[in-house]
C-alpha positions in Angstrom: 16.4 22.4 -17.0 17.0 23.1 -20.7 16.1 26.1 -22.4 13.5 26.5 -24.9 14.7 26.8 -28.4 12.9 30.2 -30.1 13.3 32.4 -33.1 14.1 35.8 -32.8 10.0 36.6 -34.1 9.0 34.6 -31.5 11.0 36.8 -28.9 10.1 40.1 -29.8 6.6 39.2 -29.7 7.2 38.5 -26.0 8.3 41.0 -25.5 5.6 42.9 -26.9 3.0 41.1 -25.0 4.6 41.6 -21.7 5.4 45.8 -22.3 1.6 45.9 -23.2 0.8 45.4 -20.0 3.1 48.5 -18.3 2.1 52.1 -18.7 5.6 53.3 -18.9 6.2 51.8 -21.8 4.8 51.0 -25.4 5.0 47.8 -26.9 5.2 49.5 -30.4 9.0 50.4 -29.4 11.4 49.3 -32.0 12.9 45.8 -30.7 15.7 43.7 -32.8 17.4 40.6 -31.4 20.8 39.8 -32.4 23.1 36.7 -31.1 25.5 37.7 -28.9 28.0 36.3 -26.1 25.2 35.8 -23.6 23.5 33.8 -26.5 20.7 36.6 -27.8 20.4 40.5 -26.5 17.3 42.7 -27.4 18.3 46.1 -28.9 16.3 48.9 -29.8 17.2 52.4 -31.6 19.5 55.5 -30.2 16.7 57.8 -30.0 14.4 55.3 -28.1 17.1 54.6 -25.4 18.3 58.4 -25.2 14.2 59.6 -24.6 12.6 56.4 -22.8 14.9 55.2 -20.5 12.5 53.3 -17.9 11.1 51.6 -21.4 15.0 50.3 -22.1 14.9 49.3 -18.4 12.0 47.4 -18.6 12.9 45.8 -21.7 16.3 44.8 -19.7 14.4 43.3 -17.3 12.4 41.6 -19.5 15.0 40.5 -21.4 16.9 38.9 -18.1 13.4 36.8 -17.6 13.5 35.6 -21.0 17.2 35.1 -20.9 16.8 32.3 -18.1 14.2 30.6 -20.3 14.9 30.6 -23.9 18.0 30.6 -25.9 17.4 31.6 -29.9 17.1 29.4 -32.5 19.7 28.9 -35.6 18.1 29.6 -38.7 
């Protein structure tokens, strides 16, 4: 099956609508996508993955799901 073209917007709100619905973790983190070898990675700040580190586990597993489905858009 192909993957679904998306923009890196489009990602992060994903990810924001599926952290919203964790108590662990709050989908007002800091979230950037960059390209990278795997196609796109989700990154977030120093200080948010040295004080929440089940948030930047969560967003890893996220990030896996999303992996599987979408690959990012060129601009």
């Amino acid at each position: 099956m192909a993957k679904k073209r998306v923009s890196s917007t489009d990602l992060v709100w994903m990810f924001r609508e599926r952290l919203s619905s964790f108590d662990d973790c709050t989908p007002s983190i800091p979230i950037a996508i960059v390209p990278s070898e795997a196609g796109w990675t989700a990154v977030t700040s120093p200080r948010y993955r040295a004080g929440r580190p089940d948030c930047v586990r969560r967003i890893e597993q996220i990030q896996k799901q999303l992996r599987d489905v979408y690959v990012l858009a060129r601009d």
